[in-house]
C-alpha positions as CSV (number, residue, x, y, z in Angstrom):
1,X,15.4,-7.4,-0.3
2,X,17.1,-6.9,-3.6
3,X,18.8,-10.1,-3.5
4,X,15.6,-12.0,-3.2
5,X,13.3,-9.9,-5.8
6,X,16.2,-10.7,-8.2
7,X,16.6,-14.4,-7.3
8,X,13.0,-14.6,-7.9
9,X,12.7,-13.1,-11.3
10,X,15.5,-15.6,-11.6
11,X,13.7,-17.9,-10.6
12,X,10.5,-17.0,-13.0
13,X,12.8,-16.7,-16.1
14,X,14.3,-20.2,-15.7
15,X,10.7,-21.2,-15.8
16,X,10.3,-19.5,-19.3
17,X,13.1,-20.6,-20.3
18,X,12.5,-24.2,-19.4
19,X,8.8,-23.8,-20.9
20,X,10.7,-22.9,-25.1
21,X,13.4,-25.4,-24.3
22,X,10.6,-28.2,-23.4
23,X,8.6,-26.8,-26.7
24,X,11.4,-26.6,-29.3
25,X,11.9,-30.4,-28.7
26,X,8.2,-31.3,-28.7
27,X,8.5,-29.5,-31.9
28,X,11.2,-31.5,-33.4
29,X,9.4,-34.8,-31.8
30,X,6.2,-33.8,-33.6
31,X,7.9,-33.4,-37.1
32,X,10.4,-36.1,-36.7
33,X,10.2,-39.7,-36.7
34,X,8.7,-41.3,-33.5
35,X,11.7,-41.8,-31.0
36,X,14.0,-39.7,-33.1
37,X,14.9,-37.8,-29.8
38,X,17.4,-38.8,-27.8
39,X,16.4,-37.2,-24.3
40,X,12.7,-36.4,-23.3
41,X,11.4,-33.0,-23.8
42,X,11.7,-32.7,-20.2
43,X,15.5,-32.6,-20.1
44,X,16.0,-30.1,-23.0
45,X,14.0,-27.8,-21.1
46,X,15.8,-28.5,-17.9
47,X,19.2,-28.2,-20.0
48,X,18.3,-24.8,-21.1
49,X,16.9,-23.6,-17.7
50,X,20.2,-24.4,-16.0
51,X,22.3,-22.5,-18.7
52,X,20.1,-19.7,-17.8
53,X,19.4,-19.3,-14.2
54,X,22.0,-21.5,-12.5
55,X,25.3,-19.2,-13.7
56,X,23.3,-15.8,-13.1
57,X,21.9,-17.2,-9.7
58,X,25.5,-18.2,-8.5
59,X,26.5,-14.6,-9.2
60,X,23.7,-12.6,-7.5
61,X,24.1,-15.1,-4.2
62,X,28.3,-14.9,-4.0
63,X,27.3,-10.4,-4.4
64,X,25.1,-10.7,-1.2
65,X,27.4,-13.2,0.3
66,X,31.0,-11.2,-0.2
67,X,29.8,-8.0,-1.2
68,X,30.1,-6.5,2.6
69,X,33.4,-7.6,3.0
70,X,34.7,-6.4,-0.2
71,X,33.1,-2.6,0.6
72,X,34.6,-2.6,4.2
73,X,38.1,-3.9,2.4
74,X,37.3,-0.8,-0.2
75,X,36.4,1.6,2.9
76,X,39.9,0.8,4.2
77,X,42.1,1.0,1.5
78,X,42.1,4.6,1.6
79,X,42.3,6.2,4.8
80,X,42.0,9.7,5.9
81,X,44.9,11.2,8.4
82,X,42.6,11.9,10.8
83,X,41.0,8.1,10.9
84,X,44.6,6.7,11.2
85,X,45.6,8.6,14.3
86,X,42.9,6.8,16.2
87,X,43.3,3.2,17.7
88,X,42.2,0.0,15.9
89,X,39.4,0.0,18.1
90,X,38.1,3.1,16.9
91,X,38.7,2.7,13.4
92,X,36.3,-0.2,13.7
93,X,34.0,1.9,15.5
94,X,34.5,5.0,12.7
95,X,33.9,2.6,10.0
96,X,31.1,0.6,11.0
97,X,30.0,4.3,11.8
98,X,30.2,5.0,8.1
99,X,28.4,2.0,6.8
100,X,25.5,2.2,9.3
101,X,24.9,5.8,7.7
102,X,25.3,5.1,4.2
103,X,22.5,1.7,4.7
104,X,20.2,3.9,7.6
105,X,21.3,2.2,10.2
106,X,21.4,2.8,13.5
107,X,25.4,4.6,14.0
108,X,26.8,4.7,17.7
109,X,26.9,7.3,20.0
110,X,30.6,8.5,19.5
111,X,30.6,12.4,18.6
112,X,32.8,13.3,15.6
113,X,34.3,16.8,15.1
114,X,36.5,18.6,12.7
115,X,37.9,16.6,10.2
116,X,36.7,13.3,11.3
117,X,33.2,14.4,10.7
118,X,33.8,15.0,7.0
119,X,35.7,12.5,7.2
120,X,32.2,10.0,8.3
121,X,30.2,12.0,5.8
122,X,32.6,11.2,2.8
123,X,33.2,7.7,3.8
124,X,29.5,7.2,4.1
125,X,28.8,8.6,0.9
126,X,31.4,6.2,-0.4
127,X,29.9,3.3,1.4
128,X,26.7,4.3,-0.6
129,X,27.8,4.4,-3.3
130,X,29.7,0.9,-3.1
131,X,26.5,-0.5,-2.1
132,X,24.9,0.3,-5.0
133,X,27.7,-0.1,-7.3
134,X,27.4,-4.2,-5.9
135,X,23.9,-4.5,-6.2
136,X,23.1,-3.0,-9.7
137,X,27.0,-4.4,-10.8
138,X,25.5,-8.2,-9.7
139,X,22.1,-8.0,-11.4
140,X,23.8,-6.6,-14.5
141,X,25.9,-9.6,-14.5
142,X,23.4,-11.8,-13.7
143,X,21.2,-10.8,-16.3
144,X,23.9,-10.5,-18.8
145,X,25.2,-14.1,-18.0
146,X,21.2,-15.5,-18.2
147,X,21.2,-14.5,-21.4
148,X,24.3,-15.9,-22.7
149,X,23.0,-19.4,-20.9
150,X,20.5,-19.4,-22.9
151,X,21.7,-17.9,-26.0
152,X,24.0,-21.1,-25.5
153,X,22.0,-23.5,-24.8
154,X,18.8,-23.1,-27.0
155,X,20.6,-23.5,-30.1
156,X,21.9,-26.5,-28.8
157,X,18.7,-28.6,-28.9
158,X,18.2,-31.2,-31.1
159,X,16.8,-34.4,-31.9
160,X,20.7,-36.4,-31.4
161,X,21.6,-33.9,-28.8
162,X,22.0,-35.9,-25.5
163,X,20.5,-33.4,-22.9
164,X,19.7,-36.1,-20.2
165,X,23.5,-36.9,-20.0
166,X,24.4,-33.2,-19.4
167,X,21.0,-32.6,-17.0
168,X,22.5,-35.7,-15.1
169,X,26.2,-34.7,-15.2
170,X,24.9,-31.5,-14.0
171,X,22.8,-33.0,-10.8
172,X,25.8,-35.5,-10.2
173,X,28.2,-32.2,-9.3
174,X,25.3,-30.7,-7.5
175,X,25.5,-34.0,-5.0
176,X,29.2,-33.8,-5.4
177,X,29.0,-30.6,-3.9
178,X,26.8,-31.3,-1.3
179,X,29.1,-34.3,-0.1
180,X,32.3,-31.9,-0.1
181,X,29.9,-29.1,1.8
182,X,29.3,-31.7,4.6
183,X,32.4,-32.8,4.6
184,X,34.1,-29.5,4.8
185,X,31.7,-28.5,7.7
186,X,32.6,-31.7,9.3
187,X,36.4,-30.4,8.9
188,X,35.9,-27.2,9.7
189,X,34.2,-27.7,13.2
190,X,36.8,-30.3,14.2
191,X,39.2,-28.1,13.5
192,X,37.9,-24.5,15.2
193,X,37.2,-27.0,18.2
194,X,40.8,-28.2,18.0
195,X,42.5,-24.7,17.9
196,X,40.2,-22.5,20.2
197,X,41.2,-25.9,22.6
198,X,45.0,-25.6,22.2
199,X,45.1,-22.0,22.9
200,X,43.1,-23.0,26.3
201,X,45.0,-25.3,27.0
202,X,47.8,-23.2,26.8
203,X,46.2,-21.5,30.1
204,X,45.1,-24.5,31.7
205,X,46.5,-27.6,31.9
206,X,45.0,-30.6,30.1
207,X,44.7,-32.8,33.7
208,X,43.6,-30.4,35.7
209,X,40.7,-29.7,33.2
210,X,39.8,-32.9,32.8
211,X,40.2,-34.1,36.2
212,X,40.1,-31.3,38.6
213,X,36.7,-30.9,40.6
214,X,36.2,-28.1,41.0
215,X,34.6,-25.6,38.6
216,X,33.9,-21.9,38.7
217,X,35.6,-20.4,35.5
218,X,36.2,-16.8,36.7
219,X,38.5,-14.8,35.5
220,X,39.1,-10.9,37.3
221,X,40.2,-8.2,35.6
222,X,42.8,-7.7,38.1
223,X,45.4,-9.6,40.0
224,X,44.1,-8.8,43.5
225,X,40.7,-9.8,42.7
226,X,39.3,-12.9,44.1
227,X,39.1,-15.8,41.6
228,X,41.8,-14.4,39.5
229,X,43.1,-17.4,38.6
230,X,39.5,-19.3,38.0
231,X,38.4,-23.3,38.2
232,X,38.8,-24.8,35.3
233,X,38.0,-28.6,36.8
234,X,35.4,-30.2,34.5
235,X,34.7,-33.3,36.5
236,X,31.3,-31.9,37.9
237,X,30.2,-31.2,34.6
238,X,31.0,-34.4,32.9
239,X,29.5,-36.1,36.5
240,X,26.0,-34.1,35.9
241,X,25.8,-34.9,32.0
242,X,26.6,-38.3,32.6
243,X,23.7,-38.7,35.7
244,X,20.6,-36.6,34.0
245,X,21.6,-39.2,31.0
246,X,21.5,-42.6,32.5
247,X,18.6,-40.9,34.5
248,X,16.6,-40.5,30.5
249,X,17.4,-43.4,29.4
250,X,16.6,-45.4,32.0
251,X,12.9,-43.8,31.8
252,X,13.6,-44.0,27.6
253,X,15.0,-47.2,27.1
254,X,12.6,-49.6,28.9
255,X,9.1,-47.9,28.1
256,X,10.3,-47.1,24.6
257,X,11.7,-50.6,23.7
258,X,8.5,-52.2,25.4
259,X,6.4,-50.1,23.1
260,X,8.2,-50.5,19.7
261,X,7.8,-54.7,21.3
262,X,4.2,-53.9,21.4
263,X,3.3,-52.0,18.5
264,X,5.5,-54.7,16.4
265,X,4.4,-58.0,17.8
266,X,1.3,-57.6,19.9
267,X,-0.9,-54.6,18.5
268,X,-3.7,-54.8,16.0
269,X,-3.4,-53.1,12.8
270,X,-5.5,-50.2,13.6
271,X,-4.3,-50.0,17.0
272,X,-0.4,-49.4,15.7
273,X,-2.3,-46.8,13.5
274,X,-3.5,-44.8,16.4
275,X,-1.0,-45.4,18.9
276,X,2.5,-45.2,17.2
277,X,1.6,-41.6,15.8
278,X,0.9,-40.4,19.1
279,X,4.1,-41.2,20.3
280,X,5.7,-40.1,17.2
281,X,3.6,-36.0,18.5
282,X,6.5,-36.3,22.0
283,X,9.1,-35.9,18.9
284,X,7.9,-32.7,17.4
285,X,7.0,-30.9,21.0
286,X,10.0,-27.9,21.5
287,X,12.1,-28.9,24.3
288,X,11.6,-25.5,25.9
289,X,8.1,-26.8,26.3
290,X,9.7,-30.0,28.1
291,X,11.0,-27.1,30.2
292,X,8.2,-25.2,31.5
293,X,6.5,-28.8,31.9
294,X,9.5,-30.1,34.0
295,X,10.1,-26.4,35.6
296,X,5.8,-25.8,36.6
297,X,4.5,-29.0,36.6
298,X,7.2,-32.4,37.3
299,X,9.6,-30.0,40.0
300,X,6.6,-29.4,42.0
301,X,5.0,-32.6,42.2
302,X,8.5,-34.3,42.7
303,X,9.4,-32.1,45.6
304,X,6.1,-32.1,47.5
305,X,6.6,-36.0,47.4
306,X,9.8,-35.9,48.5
307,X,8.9,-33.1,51.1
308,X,6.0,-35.4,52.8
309,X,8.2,-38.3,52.9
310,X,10.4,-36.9,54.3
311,X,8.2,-35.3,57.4
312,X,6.9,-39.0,57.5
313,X,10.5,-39.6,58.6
314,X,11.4,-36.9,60.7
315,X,11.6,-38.2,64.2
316,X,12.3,-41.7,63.5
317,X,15.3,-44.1,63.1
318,X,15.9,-42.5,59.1
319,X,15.7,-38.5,60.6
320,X,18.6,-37.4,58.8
321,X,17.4,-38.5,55.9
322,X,13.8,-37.5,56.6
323,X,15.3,-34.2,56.9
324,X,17.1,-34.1,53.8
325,X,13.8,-34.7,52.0
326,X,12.0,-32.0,53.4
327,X,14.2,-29.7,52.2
328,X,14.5,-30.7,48.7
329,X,14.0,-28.2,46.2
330,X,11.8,-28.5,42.7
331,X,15.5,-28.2,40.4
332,X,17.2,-31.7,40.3
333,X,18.9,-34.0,38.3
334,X,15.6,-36.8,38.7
335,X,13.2,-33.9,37.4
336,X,15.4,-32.8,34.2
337,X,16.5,-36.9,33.8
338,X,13.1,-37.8,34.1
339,X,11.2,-35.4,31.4
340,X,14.4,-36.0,29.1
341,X,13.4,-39.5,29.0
342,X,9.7,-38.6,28.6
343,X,11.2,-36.7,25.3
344,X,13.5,-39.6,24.1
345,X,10.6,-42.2,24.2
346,X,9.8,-41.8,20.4
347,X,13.6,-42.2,19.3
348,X,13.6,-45.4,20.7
349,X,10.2,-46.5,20.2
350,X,9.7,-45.3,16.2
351,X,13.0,-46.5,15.1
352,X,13.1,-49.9,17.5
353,X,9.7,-50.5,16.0
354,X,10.8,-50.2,12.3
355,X,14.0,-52.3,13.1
356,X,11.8,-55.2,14.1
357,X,9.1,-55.0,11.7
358,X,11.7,-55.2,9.4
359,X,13.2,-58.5,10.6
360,X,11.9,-61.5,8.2
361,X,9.0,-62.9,9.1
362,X,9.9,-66.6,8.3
363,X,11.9,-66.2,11.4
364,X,8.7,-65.8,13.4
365,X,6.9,-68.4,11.8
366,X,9.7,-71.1,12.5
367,X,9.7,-70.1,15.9
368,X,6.4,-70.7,16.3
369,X,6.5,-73.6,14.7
370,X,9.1,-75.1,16.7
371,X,6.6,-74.8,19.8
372,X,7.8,-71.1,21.1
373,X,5.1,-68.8,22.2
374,X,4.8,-65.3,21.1
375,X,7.0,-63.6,23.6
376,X,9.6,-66.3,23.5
377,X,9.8,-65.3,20.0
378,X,10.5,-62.0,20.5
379,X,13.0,-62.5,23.2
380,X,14.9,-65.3,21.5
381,X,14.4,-64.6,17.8
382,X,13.1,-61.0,16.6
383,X,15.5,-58.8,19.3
384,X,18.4,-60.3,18.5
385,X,17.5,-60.0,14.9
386,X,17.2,-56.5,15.6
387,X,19.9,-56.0,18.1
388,X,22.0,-53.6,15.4
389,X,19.0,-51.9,14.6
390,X,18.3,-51.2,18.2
391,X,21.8,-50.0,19.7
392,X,21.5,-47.3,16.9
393,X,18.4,-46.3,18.5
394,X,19.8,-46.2,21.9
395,X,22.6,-44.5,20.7
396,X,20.9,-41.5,19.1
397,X,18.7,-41.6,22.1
398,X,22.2,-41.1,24.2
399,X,23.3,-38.7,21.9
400,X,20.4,-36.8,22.1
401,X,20.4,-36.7,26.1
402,X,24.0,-35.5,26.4
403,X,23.7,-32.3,23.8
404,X,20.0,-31.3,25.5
405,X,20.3,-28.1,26.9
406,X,16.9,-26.3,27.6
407,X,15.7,-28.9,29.7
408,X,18.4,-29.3,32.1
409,X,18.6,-25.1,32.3
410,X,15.1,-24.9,33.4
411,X,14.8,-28.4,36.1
412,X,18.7,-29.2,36.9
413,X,19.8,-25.8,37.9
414,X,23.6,-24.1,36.9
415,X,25.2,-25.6,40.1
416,X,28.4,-27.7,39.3
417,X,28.3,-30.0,41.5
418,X,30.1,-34.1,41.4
419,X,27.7,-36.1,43.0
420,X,25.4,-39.0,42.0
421,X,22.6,-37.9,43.7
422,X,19.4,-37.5,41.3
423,X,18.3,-35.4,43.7
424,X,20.7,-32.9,43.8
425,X,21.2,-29.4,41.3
426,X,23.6,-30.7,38.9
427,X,25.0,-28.9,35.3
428,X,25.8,-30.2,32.4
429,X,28.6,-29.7,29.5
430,X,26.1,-28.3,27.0
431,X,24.5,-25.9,29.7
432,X,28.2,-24.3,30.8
433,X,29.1,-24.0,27.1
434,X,26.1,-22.2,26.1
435,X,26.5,-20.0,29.6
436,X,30.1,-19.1,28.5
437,X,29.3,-18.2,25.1
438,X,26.1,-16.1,25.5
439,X,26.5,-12.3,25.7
440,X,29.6,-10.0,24.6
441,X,32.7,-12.3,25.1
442,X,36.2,-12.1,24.2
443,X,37.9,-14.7,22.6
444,X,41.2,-14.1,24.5
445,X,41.0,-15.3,28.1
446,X,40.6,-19.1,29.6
447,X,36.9,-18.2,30.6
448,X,35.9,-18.1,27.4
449,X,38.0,-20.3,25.7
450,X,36.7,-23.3,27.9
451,X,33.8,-23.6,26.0
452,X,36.1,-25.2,22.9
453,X,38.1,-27.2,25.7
454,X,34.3,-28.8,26.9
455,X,33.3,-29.3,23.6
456,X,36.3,-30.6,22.3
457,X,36.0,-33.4,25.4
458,X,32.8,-34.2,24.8
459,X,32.9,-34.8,20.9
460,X,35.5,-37.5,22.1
461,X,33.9,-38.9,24.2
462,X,30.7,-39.3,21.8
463,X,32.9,-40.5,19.4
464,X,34.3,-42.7,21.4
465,X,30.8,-44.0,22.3
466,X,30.0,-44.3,18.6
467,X,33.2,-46.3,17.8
468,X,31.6,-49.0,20.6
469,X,28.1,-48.9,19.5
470,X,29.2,-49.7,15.9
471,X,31.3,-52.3,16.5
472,X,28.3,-53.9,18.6
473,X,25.9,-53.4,15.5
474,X,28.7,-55.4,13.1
475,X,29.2,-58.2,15.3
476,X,25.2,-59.1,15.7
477,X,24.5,-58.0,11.9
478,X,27.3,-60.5,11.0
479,X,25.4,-63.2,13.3
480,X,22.0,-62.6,12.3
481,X,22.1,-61.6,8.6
């Protein structure tokens, strides 16, 4: 709460400080000769405002940001006797302890006697009083440095003094640093995925993950338990991502791409107006509302068809299969494939329709001057005008199928199961990952660890999928630019 009270009083005096820098040169515009400044008014002010709130705001934000980790560090420098006989475990346990008392948290239930109770109470005191020495130590920097910004930079304005320059230098690092952030990140989750993998597949061998079939990753706690070895196969997993996807985008990809054809080349200005922001509402729904829909209302109605056809059937020359279809169930792959798609319709349709609005319209017209009618036009001219622009769409559409989660937990089921039958429980990579991962885990044994090994795998084999799509895109851009 501190943090934020100080970052907005931060905040407040950067605006001040903005408002005299802005002044000051107004001042010296107004008594100078017209166009004597060299920057607007605008940038002195902003020039001023960064010297004094960027620095200070830096400060506060890296105290919040570190300042836990440098008490705990400080709490453990200087041990008592009586916390170094215990195990590492407990030490965690006596100083977390410690730290929840000092900030009124809420401590755990160990009991502490004799002289690891005064030991807590002096430990928590000191945690206190680290807190506060933080805190009150960061604003008092923060403030001091403000002022010294602006001390510095105030003085500095003038009618030659070249503020827009240094504003702009100072917004060109601020993107530079963004770049390097996303980079880094970019770096940083390749490489967790790449070292929490190898210490898997130090358990498991890379083929029989990625082509045994069988998958139950269950791990005992002893030798003579059953499963103590575990299923690492990933085949069913990859085999159910791969069916609820084509399953989406063959619902997407047709109805979305005959929409964005539509909207582009057939609909009236006012009807696009209506129509395409409609669509555009499917994009913002939550996908745990795709859920529920897909769980109360698709599973149903899907299974009570397939249930009376399949009664139709009993008795005939197809019983076997007129028995299958009675006993389907409402979780299948067809009812998660089929309300995924109903949720990828506006990524293909919005961005297929602004790829072919945006092909030039003097290929049209010479099309239809040559004798073509309208839908020969857009078969032979504007889609493969927009070819590029549509295997991008597709491609996020894809992309977007194969990391859904919610949908497939709530219609497909947790079975892993190879088969391509849409109407059978399926799994998927993203659903095991985020099943292996949820609760108290430890980041030791190959149960756990299989979650890097399946995400590792499947940011392959999306890249892979990118590498194709983009060499696609070049090869029509270069033909149709």
């Amino acid at each position: 709460m501190l943090t934020w009270i100080a970052l907005l009083a931060l905040f407040l005096f950067s605006g001040a400080t903005y408002a005299f820098g802005r002044r000051k040169a107004q001042a010296l515009a107004a008594t100078g000769k017209a166009g004597a400044l060299h920057s607007l008014p605008g940038y002195h002010g902003s020039y001023v405002a960064l010297w004094a709130g960027l620095p200070a705001a830096l400060i506060v934000l890296a105290a919040a940001m570190f300042g836990a980790r440098l008490e705990v560090a400080v709490l453990r420098a200087e041990s008592p006797a009586a916390v170094s006989a215990l195990t590492p475990q407990g030490q965690d346990v006596f100083f977390d302890d410690a730290r929840a008392m000092a900030h009124g948290a809420q401590a755990s239930e160990t009991v502490y006697d004799g002289d690891l109770k005064s030991a807590l109470e002096a430990k928590a005191a000191q945690a206190k009083f680290l807190e506060q020495l933080i805190q009150y130590g960061a604003l008092a920097a923060g403030v001091v440095v403000g002022l010294a910004g602006l001390a510095i930079a105030y003085p500095r304005i003038s009618p030659s003094f070249r503020a827009r320059n240094r504003v702009e230098g100072w917004i060109a690092v601020l993107f530079i640093a963004c770049a390097v952030v996303a980079i880094l990140t970019t770096v940083g989750i390749v490489a967790s995925l790449v070292w929490e993998s190898w210490r898997f597949f130090q358990s498991v061998a890379p083929l029989d993950f990625l082509f045994g079939t069988d998958w139950d990753p269950q791990i005992a706690m002893r030798s003579d338990q059953y499963a103590s070895k575990g299923a690492f196969g990933a085949v069913p997993l990859f085999a159910g991502t791969f069916l609820i996807m084509l399953i989406a985008m063959m619902v997407a990809a047709p109805i979305g791409l005959y929409s964005a054809i539509y909207l582009s080349e057939y609909a009236k200005p006012l009807t696009r107006a209506v129509v395409k922001p409609l669509l555009e509402i499917l994009a913002g729904v939550p996908t745990v509302v795709y859920g529920f829909f897909a769980a109360l209302t698709v599973g149903p109605i899907f299974r009570e068809a397939f249930n009376g056809l399949g009664r139709l059937l009993i008795g005939g020359p197809l019983d076997s299969l007129g028995l299958y279809l009675s006993q389907v169930q409402n979780q299948m792959a067809l009812v998660a494939g089929a309300v995924m798609g109903i949720m990828l319709i506006p990524f293909v349709s919005s961005l297929s329709d602004d790829i072919m609005n945006a092909v030039p319209q003097s290929l049209r017209d010479g099309s239809l001057a040559m004798g073509a009618t309208r839908s020969e036009t857009v078969k032979l001219v504007v889609l493969p005008a927009a070819l590029p622009g549509i295997m991008a769409a597709l491609l996020l559409a894809v992309s977007r199928a194969i990391g859904e989660t919610m949908i497939v937990t709530m219609a497909a089921g947790l079975q892993a199961k190879t088969t391509l039958n849409p109407l059978d429980t399926v799994t998927t990579v993203t659903v095991q990952i985020v099943t292996l991962l949820t609760g108290d885990q430890e980041f030791d044994s190959p149960k756990t660890l299989s979650a890097f090994g399946l995400g590792l795998t499947l940011f392959v084999v999306t890249f892979i999928l990118n590498v194709i799509a983009l060499r696609i895109v070049q090869k029509y851009r270069e033909q149709y630019d």
